[in-house]
N, C-alpha and C positions, 0 to 999 in steps of 0.2 A: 250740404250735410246738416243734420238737426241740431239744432243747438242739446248740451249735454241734459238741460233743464226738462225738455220736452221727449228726450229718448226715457228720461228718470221716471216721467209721468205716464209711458203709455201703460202696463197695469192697470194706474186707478186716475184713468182720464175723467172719466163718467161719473165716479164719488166725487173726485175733488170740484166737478161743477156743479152737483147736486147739494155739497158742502159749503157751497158759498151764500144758499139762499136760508139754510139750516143753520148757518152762523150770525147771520142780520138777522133773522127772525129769534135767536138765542138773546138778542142785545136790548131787542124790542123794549119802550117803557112807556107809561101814559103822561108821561112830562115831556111837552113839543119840543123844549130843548133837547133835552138830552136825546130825542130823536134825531133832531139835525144834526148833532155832534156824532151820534152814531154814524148816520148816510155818510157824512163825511171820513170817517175811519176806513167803511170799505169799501170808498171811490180810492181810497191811500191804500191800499193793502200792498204788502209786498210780494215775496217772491213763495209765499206759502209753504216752505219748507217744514216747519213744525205739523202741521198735521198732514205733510207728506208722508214724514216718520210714521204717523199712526193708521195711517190706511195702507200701507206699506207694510209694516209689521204685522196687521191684522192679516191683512189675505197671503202673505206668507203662510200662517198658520192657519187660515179657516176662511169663512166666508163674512165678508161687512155687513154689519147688521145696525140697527137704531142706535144700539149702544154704543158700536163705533165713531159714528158722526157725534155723539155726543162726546164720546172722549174727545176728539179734535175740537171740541167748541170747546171744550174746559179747556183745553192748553193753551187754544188761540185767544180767551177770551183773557187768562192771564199773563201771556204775552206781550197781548195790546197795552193790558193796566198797565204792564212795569214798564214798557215804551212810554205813554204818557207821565208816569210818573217820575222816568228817569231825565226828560227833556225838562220836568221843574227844576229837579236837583241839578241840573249839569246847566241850567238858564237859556238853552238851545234854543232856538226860534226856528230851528228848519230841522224836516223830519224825511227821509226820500228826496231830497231838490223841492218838497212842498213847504209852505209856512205848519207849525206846530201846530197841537192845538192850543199850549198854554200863548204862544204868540198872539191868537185870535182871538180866546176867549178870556185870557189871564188866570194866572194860578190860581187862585180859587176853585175856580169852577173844574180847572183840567185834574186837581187833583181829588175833587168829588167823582167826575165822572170815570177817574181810576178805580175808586175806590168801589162805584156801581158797579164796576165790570169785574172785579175781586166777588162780591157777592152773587152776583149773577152766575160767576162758575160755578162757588158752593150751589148755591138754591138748585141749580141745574143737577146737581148729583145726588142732591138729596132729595127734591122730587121724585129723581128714576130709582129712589134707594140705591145708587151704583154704591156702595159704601166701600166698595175697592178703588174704587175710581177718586171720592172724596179723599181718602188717607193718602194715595197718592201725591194728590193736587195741594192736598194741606201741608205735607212735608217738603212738598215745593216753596210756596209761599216764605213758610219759615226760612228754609236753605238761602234762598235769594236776598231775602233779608238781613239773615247775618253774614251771607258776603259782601254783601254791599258795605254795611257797619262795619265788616273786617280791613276791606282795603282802604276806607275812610282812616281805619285808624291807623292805617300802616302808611297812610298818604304825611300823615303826622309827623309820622317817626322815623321813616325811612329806613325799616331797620327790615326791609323783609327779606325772607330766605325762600330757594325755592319751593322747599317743599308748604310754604306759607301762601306763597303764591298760586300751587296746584290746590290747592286748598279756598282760596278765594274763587279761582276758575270753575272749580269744579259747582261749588253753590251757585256761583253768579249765573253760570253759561250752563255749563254742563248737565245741569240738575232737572232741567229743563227738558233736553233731548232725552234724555235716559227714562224719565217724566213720556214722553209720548211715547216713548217705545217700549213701554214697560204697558202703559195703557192700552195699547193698540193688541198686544196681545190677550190682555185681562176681557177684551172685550170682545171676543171669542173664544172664552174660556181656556186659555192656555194652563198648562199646568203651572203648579208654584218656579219648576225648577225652569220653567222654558223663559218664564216671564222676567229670573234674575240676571238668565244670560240678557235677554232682551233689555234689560236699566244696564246691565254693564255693559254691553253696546251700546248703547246711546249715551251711557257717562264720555266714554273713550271717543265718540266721537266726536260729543263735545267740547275735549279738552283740545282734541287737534282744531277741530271749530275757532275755537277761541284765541289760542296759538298763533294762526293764520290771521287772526283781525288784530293783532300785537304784532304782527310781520310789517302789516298796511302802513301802520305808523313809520316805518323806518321805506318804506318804497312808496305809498301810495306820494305824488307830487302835486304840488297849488299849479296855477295857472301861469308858472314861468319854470316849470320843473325844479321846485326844490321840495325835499320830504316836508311836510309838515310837521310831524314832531310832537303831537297833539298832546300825546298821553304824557308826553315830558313836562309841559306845560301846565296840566292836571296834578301834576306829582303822581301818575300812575308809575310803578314800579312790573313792569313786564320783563318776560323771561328773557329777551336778547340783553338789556340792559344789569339784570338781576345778573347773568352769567359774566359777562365783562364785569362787574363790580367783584363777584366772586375771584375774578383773575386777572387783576392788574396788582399792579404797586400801588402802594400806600397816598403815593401824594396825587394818581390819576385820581384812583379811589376820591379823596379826602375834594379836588376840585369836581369833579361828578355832583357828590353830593350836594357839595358848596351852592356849587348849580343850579342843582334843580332846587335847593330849600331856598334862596334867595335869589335866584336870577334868571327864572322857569319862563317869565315874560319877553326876556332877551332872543329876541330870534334869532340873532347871531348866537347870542350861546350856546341854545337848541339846537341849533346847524352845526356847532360842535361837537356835539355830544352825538348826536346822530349819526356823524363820520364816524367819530371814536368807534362808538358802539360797531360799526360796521366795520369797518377798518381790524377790529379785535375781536373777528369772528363770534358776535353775541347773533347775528341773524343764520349762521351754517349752523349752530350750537342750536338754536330753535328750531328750526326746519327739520332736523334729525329728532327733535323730541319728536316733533309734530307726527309724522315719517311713524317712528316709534307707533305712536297711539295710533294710526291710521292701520299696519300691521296687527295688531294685537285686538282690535275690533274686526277687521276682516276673519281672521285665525276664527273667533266667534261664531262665525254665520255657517260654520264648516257642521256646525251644531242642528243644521237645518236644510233637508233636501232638498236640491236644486228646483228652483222657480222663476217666472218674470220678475216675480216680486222682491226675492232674493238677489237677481243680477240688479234689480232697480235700485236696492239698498247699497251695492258695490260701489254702483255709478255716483251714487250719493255721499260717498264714501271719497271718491275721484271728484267729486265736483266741491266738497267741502275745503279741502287743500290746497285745488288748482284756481279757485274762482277769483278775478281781476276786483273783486268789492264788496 
């Protein structure tokens, strides 16, 4: 049976490899570094989900055109930056099971060659005049940026709630999807109203997106089966945790926090908190949000007559939820 990734892609099998040569050649620079730093990004590439959304959503509504590929290079191309960028801030050395690039080349240089691939998007949309496609990409850029700043400062405080939380997701992760699927219709001239359903699917299924990589922390296990705990150790505040703090007693409460504000390093303590959280239905309480947002995006696409392209977005929909990483 096909794996769910390649049922997703047969639609736009033929775009997304014509997209691959149209994305290197988007990065393209006359400085021989920052070329080999390129090559090396799209021997790394992952699982190309982001401008699946946007050839997906296009030929849902019309037919791929130049403009399309270009949308998918502005998303992918700001995608890559705030990967590189986010392996400085987070000191990561390993990026897919591969070494980083700030690991290779050191910070310096990785967060210049983020900062290339930020400009490269703009110059790319302002060359084709897409000036729907730029406004787009630029309220990206911002959104990401003060989510990031936002949960920085709630990592501080500890003080967040959820509706704090969807709020952080939704700029961090969300903003993103909604971002190609809002583009992928613009680039086929959708109308105004087609292209807000189109951001608010892709917000929605962003947040279930993101939900699901806040699940991983409490199931995904190391190399002897125990959770890692990662985001606890971060002082990241995710919704399973957020929801058990909402609803315990005061002195679980009061040791949680204890926890994570001074003893986040403690692996035994993380292994505690981890059960807790689990143990106090904070992962059935997520999954049902997730669940939640996964329904109310689907509800959406009822908005647009049946297609490959439209079951392809479903599947996308089932593989965002269900996927083991």
């Amino acid at each position: 049976m096909p794996k769910i990734t390649d049922q997703i892609n047969i639609p736009i099998q033929e775009e997304i490899k014509l997209f691959e040569k149209k994305f290197y050649d988007s990065m393209k620079s006359k400085v021989p570094l920052l070329d080999r730093i390129t090559q090396f990004i799209v021997r790394r590439k992952g699982k190309q989900m982001r401008p699946m959304f946007v050839f997906l959503t296009a030929k849902m509504l019309g037919e791929i055109n130049e403009k399309t590929y270009r949308a998918a290079s502005l998303i992918e191309l700001i995608h890559t930056a705030t990967l590189v960028h986010d392996d400085v801030v987070d000191e990561s050395f390993m990026r897919r099971g591969f070494f980083s690039l700030n690991a290779l080349w050191k910070n310096k240089i990785a967060i210049l060659v983020g900062d290339y691939l930020l400009s490269k998007s703009v110059l790319l949309a302002t060359e084709n005049k897409d000036f729907d496609l730029l406004e787009i990409i630029s309220t990206v850029i911002r959104e990401m940026s003060e989510g990031e700043l936002l949960q920085l400062e709630k990592a501080r405080k500890l003080d967040i709630t959820e509706e704090i939380y969807y709020q952080i997701i939704r700029q961090k992760t969300a903003t993103l999807i909604s971002a190609c699927c809002e583009s992928g219709g613009r680039s086929v001239n959708c109308s105004d109203e087609n292209a807000k359903i189109l951001h608010q699917f892709g917000e929605l299924t962003g947040l279930a997106f993101q939900i699901k990589d806040d699940l991983f922390d409490y199931t995904y296990t190391n190399l002897i089966g125990k959770p890692v705990g990662i985001d606890i150790q971060e002082q990241k505040m995710t919704l399973p945790l957020i929801y058990v703090l909402n609803n315990t007693d005061s002195k679980s409460k009061k040791w949680i926090l204890n926890s994570i504000k001074n003893h986040n390093k403690d692996k035994k303590r993380v292994r505690e908190i981890v059960e807790f959280v689990t143990k106090n239905g904070g992962l059935e309480y997520a999954t049902q949000k997730m669940e939640e947002f996964k329904e109310k995006a689907l509800l959406l696409l009822n908005n647009f007559p049946d297609s490959e392209p439209k079951n392809s977005l479903k599947l996308m929909l089932t593989y965002v939820i269900e996927r083991k990483k």
